[in-house]
C-alpha positions in Angstrom: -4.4 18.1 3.7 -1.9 15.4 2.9 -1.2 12.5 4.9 2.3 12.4 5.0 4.4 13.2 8.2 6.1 16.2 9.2 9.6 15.3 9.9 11.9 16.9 12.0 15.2 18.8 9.9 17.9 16.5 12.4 16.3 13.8 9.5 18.4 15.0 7.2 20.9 13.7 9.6 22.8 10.4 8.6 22.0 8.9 11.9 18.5 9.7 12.0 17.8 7.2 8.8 16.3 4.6 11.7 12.9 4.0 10.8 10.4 5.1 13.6 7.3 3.8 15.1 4.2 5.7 16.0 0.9 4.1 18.0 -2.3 5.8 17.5 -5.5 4.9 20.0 -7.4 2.2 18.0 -10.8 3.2 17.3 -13.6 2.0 15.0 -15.7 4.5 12.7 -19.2 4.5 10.5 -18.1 5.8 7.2 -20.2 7.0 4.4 -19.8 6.1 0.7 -19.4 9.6 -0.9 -17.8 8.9 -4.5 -16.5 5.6 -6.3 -14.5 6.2 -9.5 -12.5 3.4 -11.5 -9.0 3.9 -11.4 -7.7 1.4 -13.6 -8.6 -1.5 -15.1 -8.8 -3.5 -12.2 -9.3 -0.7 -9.5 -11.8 1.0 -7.7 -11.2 4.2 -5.6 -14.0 4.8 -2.6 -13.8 8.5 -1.2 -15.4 7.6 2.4 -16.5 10.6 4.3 -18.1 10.8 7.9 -16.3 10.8 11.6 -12.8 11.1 11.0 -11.9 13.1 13.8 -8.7 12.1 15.5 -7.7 10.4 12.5 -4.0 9.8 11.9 -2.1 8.0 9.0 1.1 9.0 9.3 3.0 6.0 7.4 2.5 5.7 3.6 2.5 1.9 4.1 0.0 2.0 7.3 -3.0 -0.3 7.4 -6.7 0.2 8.3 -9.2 -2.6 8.9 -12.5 -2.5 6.6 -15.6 -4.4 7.9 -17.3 -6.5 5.2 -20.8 -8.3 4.8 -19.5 -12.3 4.4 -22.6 -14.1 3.8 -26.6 -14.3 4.4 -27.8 -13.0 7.7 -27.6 -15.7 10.5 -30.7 -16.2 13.1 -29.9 -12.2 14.6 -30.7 -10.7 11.1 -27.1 -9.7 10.8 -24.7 -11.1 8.2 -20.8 -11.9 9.2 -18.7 -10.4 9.1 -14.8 -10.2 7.8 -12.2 -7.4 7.8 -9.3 -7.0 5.3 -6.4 -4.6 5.6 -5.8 -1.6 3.2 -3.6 1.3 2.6 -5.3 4.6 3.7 -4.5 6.5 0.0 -5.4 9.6 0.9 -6.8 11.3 3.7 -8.4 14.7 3.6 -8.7 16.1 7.2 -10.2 19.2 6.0 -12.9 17.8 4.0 -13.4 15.0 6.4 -12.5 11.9 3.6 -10.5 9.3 3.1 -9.6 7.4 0.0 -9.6 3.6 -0.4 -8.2 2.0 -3.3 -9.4 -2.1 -4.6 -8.0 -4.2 -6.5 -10.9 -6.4 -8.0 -10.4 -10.3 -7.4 -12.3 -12.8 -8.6 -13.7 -13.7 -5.5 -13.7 -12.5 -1.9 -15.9 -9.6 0.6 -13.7 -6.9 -0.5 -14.1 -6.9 -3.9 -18.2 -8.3 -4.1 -18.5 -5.0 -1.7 -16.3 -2.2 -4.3 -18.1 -4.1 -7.5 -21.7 -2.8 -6.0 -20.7 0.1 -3.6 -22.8 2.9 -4.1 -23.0 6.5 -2.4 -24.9 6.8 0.4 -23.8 3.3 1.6 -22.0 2.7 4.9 -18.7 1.0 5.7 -17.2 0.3 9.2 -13.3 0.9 9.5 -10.7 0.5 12.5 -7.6 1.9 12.9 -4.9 2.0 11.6 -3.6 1.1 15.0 -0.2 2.9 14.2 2.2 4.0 11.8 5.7 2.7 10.7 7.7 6.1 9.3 10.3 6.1 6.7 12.7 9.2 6.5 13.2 10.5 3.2 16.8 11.3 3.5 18.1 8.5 1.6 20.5 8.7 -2.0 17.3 7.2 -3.5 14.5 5.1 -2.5 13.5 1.4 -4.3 10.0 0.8 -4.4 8.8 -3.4 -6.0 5.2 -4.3 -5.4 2.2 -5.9 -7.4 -1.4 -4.6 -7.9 -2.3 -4.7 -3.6 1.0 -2.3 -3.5 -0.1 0.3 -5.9 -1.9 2.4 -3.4 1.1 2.4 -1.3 4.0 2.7 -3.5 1.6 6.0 -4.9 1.7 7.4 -1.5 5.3 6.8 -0.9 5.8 8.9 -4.3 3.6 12.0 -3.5 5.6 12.4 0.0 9.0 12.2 -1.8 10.5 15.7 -1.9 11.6 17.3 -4.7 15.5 16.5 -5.3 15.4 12.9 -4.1 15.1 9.5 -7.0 13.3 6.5 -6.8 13.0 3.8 -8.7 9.9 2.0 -9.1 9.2 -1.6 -10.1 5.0 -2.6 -10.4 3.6 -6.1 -10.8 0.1 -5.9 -12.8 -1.5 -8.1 -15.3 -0.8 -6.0 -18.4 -1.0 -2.0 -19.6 -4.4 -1.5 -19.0 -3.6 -1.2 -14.8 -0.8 0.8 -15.2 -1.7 4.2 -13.7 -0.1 7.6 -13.6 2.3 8.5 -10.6 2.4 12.2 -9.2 5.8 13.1 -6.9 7.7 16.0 -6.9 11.0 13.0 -6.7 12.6 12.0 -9.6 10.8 8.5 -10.1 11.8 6.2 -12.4 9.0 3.7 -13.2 8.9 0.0 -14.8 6.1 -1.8 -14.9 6.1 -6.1 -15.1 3.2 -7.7 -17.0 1.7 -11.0 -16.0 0.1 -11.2 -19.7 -3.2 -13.2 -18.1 -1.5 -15.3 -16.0 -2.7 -15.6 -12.3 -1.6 -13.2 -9.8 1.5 -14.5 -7.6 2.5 -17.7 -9.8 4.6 -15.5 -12.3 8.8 -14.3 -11.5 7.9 -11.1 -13.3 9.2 -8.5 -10.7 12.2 -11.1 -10.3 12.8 -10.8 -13.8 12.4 -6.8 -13.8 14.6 -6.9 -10.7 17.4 -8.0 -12.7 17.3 -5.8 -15.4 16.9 -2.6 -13.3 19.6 0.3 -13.3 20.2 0.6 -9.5 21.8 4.3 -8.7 25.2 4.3 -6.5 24.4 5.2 -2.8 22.4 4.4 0.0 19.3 3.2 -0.3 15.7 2.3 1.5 14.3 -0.6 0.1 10.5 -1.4 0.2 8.8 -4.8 -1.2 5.2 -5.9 -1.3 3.7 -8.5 -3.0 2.3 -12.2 -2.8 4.4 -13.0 0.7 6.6 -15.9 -1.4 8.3 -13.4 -3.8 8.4 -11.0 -1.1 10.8 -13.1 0.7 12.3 -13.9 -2.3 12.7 -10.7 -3.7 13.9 -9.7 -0.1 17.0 -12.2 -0.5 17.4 -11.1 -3.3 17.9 -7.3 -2.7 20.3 -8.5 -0.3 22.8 -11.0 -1.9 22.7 -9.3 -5.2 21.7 -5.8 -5.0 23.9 -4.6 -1.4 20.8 -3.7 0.2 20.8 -3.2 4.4 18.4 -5.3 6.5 18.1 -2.1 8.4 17.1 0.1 5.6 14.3 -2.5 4.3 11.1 -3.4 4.6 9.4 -6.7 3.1 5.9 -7.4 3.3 3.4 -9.9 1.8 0.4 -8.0 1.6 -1.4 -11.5 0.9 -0.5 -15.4 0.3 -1.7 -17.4 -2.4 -4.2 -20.1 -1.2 -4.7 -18.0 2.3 -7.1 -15.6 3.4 -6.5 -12.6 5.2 -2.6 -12.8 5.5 -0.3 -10.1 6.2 3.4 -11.6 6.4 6.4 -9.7 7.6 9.8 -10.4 6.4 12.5 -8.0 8.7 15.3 -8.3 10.8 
């Protein structure tokens, strides 16, 4: 069943481009480890399976909390713990899954748990606690976003409908983590390279930004990255490109030298 929302036909309407919020009952959920499978290079997909009932992602940019072990087990035998945000990829009401994608750090919970996660092993999630929709009725669509975006910006793609454009611009460290997009939208696709250098210290994607052919019309705009040249790239979009505040949204999925950030950057 895919996890993209049914919209209503008045969003075909000019005046129904507003982006709209939904809020879904938080609620926390025991997951099973059913299948982990490389993706790229640098990324792991986990197909979780268990108590999804109620479950609702209706926002291809929505977040769910994941629970991690964060150290030896203090004096009650249990470890801390520490929660990260990530993308719901795909959720399969039917089958009762849900697909997480990782990008594998050097360090950190996230990534020591994908590097050993093994079927049969447990993972505690929460919400997402709701869901931030973008209609589709735009010109075309402008998607920018490193590695942390990919599951996202992959999402986005698949709910695109047949007849509508994007264009894509993707941050990774070189050819190895570039993966295959599926969307019934006709996507045009450049990916930046960092060449070994360390994630968020590179103007890659402001240097792709640049040399991008932007189509004529209106546009939604959509940017996450490191939370710096989300900003930036926001800015950007705006003094250069003609892009509406109102038809944009800029995120920094994480912040060099922080842990745990999730930075907003809209009007």
């Amino acid at each position: 069943m895919p996890t993209s929302p049914s919209l209503a036909p008045q969003e075909f309407d000019p005046a129904a481009r507003a982006p709209r919020r939904v809020r879904h009952e938080p609620r926390r959920r025991e997951l099973e480890v059913k299948r982990v499978e490389h993706v790229s290079a640098h990324m792991l997909r986990v197909t979780l399976g268990g108590d999804l009932a109620g479950f609702s992602s209706l926002g291809f940019d929505d977040h769910v909390k994941l629970f991690f072990p964060d150290g030896p087990a203090g004096v009650d035998g249990e470890p801390p713990i520490a929660s990260r945000d990530y993308t719901p990829r795909r959720f399969n009401a039917a089958a009762s899954t849900l697909e997480i994608e990782f990008v594998l750090h050097d360090a950190g919970p996230a990534t020591r748990w994908a590097k050993q996660a093994r079927s049969g092993q447990s993972l505690r999630i929460g919400g997402p606690r709701g869901s931030f929709i973008v209609p589709t009725n735009f010109d075309w669509h402008l998607l920018i976003g490193d590695d942390t975006a990919l599951p996202a910006i992959a999402r986005r793609l698949e709910e695109l409908p047949a007849g509508s454009r994007a264009v894509v611009l993707v941050e990774v460290d070189g050819p190895a983590d570039e993966i295959a997009f599926e969307s019934a939208a006709h996507a045009s696709v450049t990916w930046a390279h960092r060449n070994g250098a360390e994630a968020g210290t590179t103007d890659v994607l402001a240097k792709g930004l640049k040399t991008l052919r932007l189509p004529p019309g209106d546009y939604y705009a959509w940017v996450a990255c490191e939370s710096l040249n989300a900003k930036a790239l926001r800015a950007h979009l705006i003094a250069d490109h003609g892009a509406n505040p109102k038809w944009m949204r800029a995120a920094g999925y994480w912040r060099r030298g922080a842990v745990a950030v999730h930075d907003n950057f809209n009007d």
